[in-house]
MIZA-39993 format. One record per residue (C-alpha): residue in three letters; x, y, z; residue number from 1. Coordinates in Angstrom, 1 decimal. Example, Ala and Ser with C-alpha at 12.3 -4.5 7.8 and 13.67 -1.06 7.14 Angstrom:
REC  rest       X       Y       Z   nr
REC   ALA    12.3    -4.5     7.8    1
REC   SER    13.7    -1.1     7.1    2
# end
This chain:
REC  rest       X       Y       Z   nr
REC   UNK   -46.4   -44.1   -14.4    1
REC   UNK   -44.4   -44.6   -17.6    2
REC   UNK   -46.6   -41.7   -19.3    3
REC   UNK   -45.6   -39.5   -16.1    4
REC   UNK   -42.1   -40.2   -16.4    5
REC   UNK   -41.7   -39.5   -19.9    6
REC   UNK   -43.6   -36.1   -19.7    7
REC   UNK   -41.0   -35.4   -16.9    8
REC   UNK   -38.2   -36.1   -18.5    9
REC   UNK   -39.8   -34.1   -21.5   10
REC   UNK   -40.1   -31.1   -19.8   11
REC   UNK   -36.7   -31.4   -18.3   12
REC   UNK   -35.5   -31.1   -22.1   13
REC   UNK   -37.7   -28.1   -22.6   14
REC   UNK   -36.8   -26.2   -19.7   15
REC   UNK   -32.9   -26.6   -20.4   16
REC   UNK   -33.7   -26.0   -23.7   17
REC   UNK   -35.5   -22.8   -23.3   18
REC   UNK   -32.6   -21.9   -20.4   19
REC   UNK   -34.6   -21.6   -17.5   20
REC   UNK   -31.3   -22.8   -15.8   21
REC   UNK   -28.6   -20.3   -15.3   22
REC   UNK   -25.9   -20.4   -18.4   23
REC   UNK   -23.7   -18.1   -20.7   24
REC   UNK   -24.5   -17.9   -24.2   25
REC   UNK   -20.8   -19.1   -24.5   26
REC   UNK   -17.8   -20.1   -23.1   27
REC   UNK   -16.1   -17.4   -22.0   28
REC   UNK   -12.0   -17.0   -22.4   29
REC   UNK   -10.4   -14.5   -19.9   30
REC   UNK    -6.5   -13.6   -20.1   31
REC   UNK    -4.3   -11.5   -18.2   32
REC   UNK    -1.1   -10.0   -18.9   33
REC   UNK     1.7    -9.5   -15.9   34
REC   UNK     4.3    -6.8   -16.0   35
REC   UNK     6.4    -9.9   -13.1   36
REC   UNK     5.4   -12.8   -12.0   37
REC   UNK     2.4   -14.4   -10.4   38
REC   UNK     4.8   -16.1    -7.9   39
REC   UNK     6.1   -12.6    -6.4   40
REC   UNK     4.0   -12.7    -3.2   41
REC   UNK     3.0    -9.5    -4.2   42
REC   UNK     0.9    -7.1    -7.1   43
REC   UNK     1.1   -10.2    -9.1   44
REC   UNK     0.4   -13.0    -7.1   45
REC   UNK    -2.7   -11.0    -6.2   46
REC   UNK    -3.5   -10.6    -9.8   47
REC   UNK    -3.4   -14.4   -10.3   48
REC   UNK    -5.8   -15.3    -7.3   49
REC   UNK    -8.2   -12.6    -8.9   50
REC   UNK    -7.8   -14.6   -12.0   51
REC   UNK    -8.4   -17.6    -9.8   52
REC   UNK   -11.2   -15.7    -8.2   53
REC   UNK   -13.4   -15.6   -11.5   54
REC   UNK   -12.6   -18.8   -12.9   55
REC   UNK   -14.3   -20.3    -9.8   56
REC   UNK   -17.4   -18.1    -9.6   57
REC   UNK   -18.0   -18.0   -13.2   58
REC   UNK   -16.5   -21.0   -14.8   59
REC   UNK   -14.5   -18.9   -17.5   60
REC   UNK   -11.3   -20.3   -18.8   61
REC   UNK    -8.0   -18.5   -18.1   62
REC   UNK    -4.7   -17.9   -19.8   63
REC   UNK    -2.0   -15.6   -18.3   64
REC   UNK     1.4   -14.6   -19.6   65
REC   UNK     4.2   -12.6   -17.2   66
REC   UNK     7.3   -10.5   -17.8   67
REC   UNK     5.3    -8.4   -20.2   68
REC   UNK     7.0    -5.3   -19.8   69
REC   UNK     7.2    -3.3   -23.6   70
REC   UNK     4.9    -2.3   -25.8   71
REC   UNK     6.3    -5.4   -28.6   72
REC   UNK     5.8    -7.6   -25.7   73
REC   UNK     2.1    -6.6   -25.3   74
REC   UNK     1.3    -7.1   -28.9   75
REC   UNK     2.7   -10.4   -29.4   76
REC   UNK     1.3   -11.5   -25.8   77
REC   UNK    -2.4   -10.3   -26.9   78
REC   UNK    -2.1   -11.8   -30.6   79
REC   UNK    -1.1   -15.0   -28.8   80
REC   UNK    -4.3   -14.4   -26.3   81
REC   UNK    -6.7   -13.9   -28.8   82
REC   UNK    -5.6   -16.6   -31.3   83
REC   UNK    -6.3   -18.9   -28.0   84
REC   UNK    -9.7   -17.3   -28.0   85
REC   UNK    -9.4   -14.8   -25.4   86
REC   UNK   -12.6   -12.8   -25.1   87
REC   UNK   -11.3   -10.6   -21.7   88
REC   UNK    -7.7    -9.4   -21.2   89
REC   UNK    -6.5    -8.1   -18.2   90
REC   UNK    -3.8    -6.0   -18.1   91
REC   UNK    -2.3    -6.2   -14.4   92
REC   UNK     0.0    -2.5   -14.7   93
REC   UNK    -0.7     0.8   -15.2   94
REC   UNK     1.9     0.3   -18.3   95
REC   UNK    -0.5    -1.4   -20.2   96
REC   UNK    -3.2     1.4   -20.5   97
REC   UNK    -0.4     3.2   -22.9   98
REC   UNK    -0.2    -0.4   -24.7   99
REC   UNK    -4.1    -0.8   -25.2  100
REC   UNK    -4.3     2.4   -26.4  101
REC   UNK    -2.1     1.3   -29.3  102
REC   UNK    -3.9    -1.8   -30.0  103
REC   UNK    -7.4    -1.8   -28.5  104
REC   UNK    -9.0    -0.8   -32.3  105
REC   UNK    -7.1    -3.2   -33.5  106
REC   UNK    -9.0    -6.0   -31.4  107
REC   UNK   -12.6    -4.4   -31.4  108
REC   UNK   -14.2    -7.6   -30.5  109
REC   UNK   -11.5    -8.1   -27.2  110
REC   UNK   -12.7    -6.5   -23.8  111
REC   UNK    -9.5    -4.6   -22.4  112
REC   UNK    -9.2    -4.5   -18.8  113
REC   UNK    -6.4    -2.8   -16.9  114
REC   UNK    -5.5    -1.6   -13.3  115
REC   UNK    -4.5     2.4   -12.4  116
REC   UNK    -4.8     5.0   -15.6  117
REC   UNK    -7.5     7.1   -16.8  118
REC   UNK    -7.3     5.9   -20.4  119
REC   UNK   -10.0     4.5   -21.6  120
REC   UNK   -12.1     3.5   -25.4  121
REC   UNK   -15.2     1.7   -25.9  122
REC   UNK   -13.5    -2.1   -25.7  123
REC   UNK   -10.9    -0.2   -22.7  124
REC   UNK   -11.8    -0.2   -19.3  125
REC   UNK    -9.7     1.0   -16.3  126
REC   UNK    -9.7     0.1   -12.7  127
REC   UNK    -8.5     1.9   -10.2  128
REC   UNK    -7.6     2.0    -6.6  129
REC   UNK    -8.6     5.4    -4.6  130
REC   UNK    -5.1     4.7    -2.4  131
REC   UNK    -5.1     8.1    -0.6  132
REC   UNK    -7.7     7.3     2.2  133
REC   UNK    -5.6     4.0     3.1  134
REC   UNK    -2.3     5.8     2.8  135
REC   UNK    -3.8     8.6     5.5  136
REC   UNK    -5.1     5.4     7.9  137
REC   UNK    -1.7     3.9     7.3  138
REC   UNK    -0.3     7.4     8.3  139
REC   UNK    -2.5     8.0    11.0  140
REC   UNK    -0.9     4.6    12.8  141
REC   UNK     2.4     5.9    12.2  142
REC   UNK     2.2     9.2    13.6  143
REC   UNK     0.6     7.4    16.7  144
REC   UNK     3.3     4.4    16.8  145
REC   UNK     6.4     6.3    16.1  146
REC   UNK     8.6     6.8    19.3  147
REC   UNK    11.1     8.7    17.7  148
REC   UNK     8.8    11.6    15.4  149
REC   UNK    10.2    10.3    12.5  150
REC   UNK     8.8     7.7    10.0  151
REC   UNK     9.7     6.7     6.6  152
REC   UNK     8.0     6.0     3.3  153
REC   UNK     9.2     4.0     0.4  154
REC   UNK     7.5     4.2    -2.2  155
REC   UNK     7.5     3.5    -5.9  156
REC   UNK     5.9     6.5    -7.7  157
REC   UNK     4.7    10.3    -7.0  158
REC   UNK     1.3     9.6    -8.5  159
REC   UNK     0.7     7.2    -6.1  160
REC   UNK    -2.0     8.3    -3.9  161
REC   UNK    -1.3     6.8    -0.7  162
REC   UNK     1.9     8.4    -0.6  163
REC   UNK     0.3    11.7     0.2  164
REC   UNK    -2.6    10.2     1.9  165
REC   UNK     0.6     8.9     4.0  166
REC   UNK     1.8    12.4     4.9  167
REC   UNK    -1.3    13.5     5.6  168
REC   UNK    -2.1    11.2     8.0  169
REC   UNK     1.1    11.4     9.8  170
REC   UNK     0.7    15.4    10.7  171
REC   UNK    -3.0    14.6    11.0  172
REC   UNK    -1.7    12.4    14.0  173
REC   UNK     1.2    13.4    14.9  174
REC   UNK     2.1    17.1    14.1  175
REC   UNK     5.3    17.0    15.6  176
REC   UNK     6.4    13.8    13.3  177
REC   UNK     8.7    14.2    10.5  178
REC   UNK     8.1    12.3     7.4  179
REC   UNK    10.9    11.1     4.9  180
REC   UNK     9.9     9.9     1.8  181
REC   UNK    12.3     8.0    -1.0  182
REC   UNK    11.0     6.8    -4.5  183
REC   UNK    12.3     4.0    -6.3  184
REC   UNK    10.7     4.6    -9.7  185
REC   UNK    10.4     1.1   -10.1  186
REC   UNK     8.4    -1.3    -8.3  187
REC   UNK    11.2    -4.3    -8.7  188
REC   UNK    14.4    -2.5    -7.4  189
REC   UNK    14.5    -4.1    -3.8  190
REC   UNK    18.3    -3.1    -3.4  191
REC   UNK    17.4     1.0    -3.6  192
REC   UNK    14.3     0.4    -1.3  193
REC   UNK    16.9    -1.5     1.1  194
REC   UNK    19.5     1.5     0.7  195
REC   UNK    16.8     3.9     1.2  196
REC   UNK    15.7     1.9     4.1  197
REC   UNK    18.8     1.9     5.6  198
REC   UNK    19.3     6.0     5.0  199
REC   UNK    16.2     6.2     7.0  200
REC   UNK    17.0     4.3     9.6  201
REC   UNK    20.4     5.6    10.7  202
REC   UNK    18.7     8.9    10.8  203
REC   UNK    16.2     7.9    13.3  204
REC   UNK    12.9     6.9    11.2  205
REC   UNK    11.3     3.9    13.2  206
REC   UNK     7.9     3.2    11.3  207
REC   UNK     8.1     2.1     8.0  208
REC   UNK     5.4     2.0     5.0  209
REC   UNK     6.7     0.3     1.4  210
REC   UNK     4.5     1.2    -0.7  211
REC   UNK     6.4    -1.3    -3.5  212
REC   UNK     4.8    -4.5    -3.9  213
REC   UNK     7.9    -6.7    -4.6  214
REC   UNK     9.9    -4.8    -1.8  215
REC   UNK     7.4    -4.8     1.1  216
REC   UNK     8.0    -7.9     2.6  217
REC   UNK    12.4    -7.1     2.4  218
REC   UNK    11.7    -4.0     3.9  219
REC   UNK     9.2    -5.6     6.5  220
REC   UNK    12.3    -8.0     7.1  221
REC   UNK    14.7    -5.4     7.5  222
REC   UNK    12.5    -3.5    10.2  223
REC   UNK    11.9    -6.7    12.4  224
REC   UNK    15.7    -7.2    12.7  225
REC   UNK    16.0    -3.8    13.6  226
REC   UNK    13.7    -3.7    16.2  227
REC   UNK    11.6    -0.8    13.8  228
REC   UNK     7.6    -1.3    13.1  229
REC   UNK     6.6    -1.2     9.6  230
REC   UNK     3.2    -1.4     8.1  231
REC   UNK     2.2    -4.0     5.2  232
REC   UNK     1.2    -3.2     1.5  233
REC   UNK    -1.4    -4.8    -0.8  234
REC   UNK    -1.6    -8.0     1.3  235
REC   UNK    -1.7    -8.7     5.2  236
REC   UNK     1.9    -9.2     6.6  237
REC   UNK     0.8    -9.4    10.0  238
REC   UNK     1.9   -13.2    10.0  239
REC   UNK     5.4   -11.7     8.9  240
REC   UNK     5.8   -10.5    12.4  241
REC   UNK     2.8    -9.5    14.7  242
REC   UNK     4.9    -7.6    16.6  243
REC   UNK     6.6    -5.3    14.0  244
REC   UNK     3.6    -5.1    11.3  245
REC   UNK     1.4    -2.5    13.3  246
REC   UNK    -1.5    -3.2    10.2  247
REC   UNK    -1.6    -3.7     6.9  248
REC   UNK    -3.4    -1.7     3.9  249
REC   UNK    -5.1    -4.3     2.3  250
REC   UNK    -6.1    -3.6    -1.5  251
REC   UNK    -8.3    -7.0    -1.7  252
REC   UNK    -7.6    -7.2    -5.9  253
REC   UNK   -10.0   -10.4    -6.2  254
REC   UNK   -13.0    -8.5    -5.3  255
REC   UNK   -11.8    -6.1    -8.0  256
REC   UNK   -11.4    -9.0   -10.8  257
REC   UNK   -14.7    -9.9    -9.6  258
REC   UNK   -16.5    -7.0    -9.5  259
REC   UNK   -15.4    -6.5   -13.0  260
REC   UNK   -16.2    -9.8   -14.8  261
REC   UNK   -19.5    -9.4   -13.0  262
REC   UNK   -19.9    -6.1   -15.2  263
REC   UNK   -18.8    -8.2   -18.4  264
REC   UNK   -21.4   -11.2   -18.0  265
REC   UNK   -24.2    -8.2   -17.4  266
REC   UNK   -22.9    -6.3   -20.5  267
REC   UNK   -22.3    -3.4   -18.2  268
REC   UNK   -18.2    -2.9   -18.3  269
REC   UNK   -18.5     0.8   -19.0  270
REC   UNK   -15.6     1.7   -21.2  271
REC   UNK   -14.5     4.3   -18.8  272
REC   UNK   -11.9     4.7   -15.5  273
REC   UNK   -13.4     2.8   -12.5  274
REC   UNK   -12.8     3.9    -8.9  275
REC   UNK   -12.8     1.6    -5.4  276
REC   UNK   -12.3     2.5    -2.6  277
REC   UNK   -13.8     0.8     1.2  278
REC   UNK   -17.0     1.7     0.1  279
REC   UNK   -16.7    -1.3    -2.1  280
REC   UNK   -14.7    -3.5     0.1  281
REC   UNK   -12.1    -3.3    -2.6  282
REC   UNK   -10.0    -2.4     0.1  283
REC   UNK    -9.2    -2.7     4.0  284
REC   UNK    -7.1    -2.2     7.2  285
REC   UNK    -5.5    -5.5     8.1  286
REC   UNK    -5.3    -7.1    11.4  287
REC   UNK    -3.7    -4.6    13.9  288
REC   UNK    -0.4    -5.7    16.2  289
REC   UNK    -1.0    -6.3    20.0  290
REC   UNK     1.5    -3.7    20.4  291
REC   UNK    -0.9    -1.1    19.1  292
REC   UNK    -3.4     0.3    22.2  293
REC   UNK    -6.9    -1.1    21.8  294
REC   UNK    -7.8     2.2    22.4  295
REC   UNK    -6.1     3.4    18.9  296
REC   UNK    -7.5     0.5    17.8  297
REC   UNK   -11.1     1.3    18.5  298
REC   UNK   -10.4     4.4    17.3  299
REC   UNK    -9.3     3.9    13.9  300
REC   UNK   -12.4     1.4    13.5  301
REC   UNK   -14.5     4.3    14.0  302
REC   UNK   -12.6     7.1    11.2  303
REC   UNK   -12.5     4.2     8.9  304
REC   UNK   -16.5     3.3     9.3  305
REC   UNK   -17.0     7.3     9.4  306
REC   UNK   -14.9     7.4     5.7  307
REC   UNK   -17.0     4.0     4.2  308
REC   UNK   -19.9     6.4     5.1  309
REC   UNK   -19.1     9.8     4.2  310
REC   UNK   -16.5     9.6     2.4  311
REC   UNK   -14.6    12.2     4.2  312
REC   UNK   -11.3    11.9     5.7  313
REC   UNK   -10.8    13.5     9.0  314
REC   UNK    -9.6    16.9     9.2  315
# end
């Protein structure tokens, strides 16, 4: 009995030791930059649960720094990163694939991640979101939900593809609908999305689609107490108000941070632009309002599992 238990525990030992048992060669340090805060129940908050997300599935440490706007910002915040032992950085903006362009030879041995650009290097990564097919869903519910034939967009940027995946889906819908859109050029100035908002409003628009991160949820607010429907951005604000959030356009970020760090660990992080869509569940319609017909409702479940498999938006 003591001879069994001592070749036992022997090959215990040589089984860990020849790492039959699932383990990284080494401890892995992942960082992450924000252009805000990770307590803006928005873009950033979502960038901190996908840092959450990976730190639970694959036991990696993690740093993060916020209000990194500038390029000297940047710098200093990934000198600090690395000196900490960062291996990964995330950079949670499109402004940072400018800023690891600059610096990304500088830290050959750091894996640079980033969300929205096409830059990339051999240490540079980016990941983006293919935003137009959810804007056109989001459209298609407010060509259908609008009582008025008028609906507003605020948004944040041109480039951003779901604003004309937005007017798309409105005509698409709703030919006789009229679409406003307003920019803000910045994703943090909630007063101009309010004014813009209000513009809107007072000329008749009453379905609204932020496309703004930090503004969504003001410009949510303002519709409910108007008695207007809006649709939610990046998260699910149905639980804002079921009865003024029609859906939501859900860009589910943790899968991204996940699907990523899962390319690191299998030395696969191509060094290129990365694209997802609903094809990889990287994103999703939120829960719909009862206000919406179940017959609309059945019917955008169907375009949106006729999309996941072709790929093709409706025409």
């Amino acid at each position: 009995m003591k001879t069994c238990s001592v070749m036992l525990i022997s090959l215990l030992i040589f089984l860990t030791g020849c790492q039959w048992f699932p383990s990284y060669e080494k401890d892995i340090q992942v960082g992450m930059l924000v252009e805000t805060t990770i307590h803006d129940q928005a873009w950033g908050q979502q960038g901190y649960k996908g840092l959450q997300t990976i730190q639970e599935e694959y036991g990696v440490d993690i740093y993060f720094k916020e209000g990194v706007k500038n390029y000297n910002q940047t710098a200093a915040a990934v000198e600090d990163l690395v000196q900490q032992g960062a291996d990964v950085i995330f950079g949670h903006s499109n402004i940072y694939g400018n800023h690891f362009r600059e610096l990304h030879q500088a830290y050959p041995e750091i894996d640079f991640i980033y969300f929205n650009g096409q830059f990339s290097a051999e240490n540079v990564t980016s990941l983006n979101f293919d935003a137009r097919a959810m804007g056109f869903f989001a459209g298609m519910v407010a060509g259908e939900m609008t009582k008025s034939n008028k609906v507003g967009l605020i948004g944040v940027f041109e480039w951003q593809p779901e604003v004309e995946g937005f007017y798309e889906g409105v005509i698409y819908q709703n030919p006789k609908a009229e679409v406003d859109i307003a920019l803000t050029n910045s994703w943090e100035n909630i007063e101009l999305a309010r004014m813009h908002y209000e513009q809107m409003s007072e000329d008749g628009a009453d379905v609204f689609y932020p496309t703004g991160d930090l503004f969504t949820a003001s410009i949510i607010e303002e519709a409910q107490k108007d008695g207007n429907f809006a649709i939610g951005y990046v998260e699910d604000h149905a639980s804002t108000g079921e009865y003024t959030v029609l859906t939501s356009t859900v860009q589910k970020v943790d899968e991204v941070y996940r699907l990523a760090m899962e390319r690191y660990i299998d030395g696969e992080l191509p060094g290129k632009a990365m694209t997802f869509d609903f094809q990889e569940g990287a994103i999703e319609m939120g829960r719909y309002s009862p206000v919406v017909p179940d017959k609309f409702q059945e019917k955008m479940k169907e375009v949106v599992e006729q999309y996941k498999e072709t790929g093709e938006l409706p025409q």
